[in-house]
N, C-alpha and C positions, 0 to 999 in steps of 0.2 A: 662668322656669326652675324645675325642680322641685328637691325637696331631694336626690334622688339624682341626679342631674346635677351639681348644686351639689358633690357628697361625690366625685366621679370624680377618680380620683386618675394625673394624669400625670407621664411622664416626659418629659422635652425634650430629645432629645441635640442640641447645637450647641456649636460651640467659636467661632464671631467672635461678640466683643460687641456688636455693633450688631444682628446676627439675633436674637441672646438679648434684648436688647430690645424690640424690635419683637417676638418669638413670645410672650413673657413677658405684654408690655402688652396684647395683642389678646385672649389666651388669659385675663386678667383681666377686661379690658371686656366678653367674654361670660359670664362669672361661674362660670368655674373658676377656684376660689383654690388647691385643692388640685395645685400644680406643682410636681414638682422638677426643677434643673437637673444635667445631667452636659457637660461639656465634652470629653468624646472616649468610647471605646468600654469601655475599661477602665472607668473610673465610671458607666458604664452597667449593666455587669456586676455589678459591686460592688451597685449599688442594685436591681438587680433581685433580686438573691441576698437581699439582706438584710430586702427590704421587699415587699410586696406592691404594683401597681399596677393600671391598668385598660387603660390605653391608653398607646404608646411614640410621641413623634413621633420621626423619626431623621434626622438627617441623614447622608447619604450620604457623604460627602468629610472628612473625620476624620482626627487626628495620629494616630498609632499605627497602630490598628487600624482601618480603617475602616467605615461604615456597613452594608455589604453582610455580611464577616467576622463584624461582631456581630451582625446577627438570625442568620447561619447558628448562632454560636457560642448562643444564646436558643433555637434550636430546637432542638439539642442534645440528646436526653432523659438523656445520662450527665452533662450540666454541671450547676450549682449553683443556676443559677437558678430560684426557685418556681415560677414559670408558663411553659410551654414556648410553649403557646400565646396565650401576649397578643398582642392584635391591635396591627402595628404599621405606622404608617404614614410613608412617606417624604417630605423635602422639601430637595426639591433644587432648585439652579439650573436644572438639564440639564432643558431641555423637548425631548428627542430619544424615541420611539418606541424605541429601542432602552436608552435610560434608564429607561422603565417596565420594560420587560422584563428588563432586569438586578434591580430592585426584586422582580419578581415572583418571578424566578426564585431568588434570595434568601431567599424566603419570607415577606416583606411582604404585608400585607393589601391597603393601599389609596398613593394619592401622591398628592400636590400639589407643584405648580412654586412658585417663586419670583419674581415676591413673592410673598407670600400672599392670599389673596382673602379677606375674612372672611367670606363667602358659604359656600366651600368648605371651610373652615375648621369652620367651624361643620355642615356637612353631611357631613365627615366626621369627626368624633368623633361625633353622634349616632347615626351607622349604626352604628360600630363599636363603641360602647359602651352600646347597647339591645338589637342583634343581627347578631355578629359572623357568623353563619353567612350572611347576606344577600355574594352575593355583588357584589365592588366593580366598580364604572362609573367609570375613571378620566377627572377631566378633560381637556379635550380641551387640548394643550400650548399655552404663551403663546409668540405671534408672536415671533421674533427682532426687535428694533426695527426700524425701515429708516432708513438714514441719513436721508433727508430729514428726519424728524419728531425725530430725536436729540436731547437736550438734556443739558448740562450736570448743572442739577438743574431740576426741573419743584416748586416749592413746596406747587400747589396740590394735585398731584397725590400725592404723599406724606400730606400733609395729611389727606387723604381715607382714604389704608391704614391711616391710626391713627384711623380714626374721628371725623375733625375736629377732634382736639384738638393745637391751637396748641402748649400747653404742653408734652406727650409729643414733637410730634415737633419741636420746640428744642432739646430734649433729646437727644432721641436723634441727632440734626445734628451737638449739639456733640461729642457722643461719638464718633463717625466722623469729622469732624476730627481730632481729637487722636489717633486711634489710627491711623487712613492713612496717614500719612508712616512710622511705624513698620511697617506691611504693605505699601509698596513697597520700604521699602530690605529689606527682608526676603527680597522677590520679587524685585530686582536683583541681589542677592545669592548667591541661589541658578541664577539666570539666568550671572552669573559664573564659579561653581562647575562649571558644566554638569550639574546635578543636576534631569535630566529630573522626577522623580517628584515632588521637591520645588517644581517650579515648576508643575506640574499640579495641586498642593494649596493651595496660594497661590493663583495666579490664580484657581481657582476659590472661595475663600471670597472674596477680594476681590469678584469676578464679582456672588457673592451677596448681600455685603453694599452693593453699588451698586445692584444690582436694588431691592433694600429700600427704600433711599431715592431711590428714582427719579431715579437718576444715569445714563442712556443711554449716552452716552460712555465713561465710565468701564467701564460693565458691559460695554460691545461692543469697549473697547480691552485687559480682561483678558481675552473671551472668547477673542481673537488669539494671545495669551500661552500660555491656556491649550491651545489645541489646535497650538500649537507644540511644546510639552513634549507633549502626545499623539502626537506626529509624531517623536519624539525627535530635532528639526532645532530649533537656538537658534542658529541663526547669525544669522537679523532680530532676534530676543528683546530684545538692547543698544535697538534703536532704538525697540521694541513698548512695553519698559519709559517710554524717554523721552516716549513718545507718552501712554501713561498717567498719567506723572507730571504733565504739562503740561493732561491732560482735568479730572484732579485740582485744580489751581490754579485754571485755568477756573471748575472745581464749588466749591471753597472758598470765591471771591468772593464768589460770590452766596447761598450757603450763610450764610457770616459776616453779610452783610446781612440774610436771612430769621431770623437770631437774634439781631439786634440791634433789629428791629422794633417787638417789646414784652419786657419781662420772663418768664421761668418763671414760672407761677403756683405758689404753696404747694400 
């Protein structure tokens, strides 16, 4: 990698900490050190305004203001931000043809689904930060799972989206433990409330942050969740949750056992 590659200076918009991990750690192991994080749209803004960067990743689905609102609000030419035109790319759960097209229309440069591919990953920062005028060849969407092939959590195959490394994604396991039971009662809760928008922002980081760690179940029982609250119909939602909660347990076991295998290395 060269030394201007090396100097490329991003933005990471993501608010669940398991993504910010996993985007954080992969975006290192290709050797951009220069990253910073923003957790929703506002600190997007903020750091756009105040610093210079090269390239935006965004996520889409965001507390506040979401991912769409703030490239429109970055393209802005009367807002505050330095670069109107930094090239920015989206990554979202939503592998729908009508999700790129929201993106594009947005005014986003390029997208990637979730998980992330470190392939594509890697192939889109280099387009977009050697020459942004090349126009983008979105990848082609990742398959919805098909129940036969679902798994709880799939070890190996996570394993592998962090580059093989045992250690990172132990880590990153434990951390989605501990903070899941907090992001369903979160999600039950607003499923309670009958606060459509808020369970469509939910299920979907959830969604996301199971995709990550290659949790099928999980990811395919908030997908249910979430395009209930798209539907603005929560009357199954009580049960969608319980169904979740229980794919979750499922995925903990075996989760817990894959981090008790060996130690975190230093």
């Amino acid at each position: 990698m060269s030394k201007l590659q090396r100097d490329i200076r991003i933005l990471l918009v993501e608010d669940n900490t398991t993504n910010q991990e996993v985007a954080l750690s992969v975006l290192q192991h290709l050797g951009y050190q220069n990253v910073e994080l923003a957790a929703d749209g506002h600190q997007a803004l903020a750091a756009l305004t105040a610093r210079d960067f090269d390239l935006v990743l965004m996520d889409c689905h965001l507390p506040g203001i979401d991912g769409y609102e703030t490239c429109r609000r970055i393209r802005m030419r009367d807002s505050a931000v330095r670069n109107h035109d930094i090239p920015i790319v989206a990554i979202t759960a939503a592998a729908m043809d009508s999700a790129r097209r929201k993106c594009f229309s947005a005014g986003m440069n390029g997208y990637l689904s979730k998980p992330l591919r470190l392939d594509a990953l890697e192939r889109a920062i280099g387009q977009w930060t050697r020459n942004p005028r090349i126009p983008d060849e979105p990848p082609a969407p990742s398959p919805e799972p098909c129940a036969a092939k679902m798994t709880s959590f799939d070890p190996k195959g996570f394993t592998d989206s962090v580059m093989g490394s045992e250690s990172l994604a132990r880590r990153v396991i434990r951390g989605f433990v501990s903070d899941m039971p907090r992001q369903i009662a979160l999600l039950a809760q607003a499923v309670s409330d009958g606060d459509t928008s808020r369970v469509v922002l939910l299920a979907h980081s959830i969604k996301g942050a199971a995709a990550s760690v290659s949790g099928e179940e999980m990811r395919e029982a908030s997908r249910k969740i979430e395009q209930q609250g798209r539907d603005g119909n929560l009357t199954a939602s009580p049960d969608a949750v319980r169904e979740l909660s229980t794919s979750f347990e499922r995925a903990r076991q075996v989760m817990e056992r894959f981090c008790q295998e060996a130690p975190i290395e230093p």
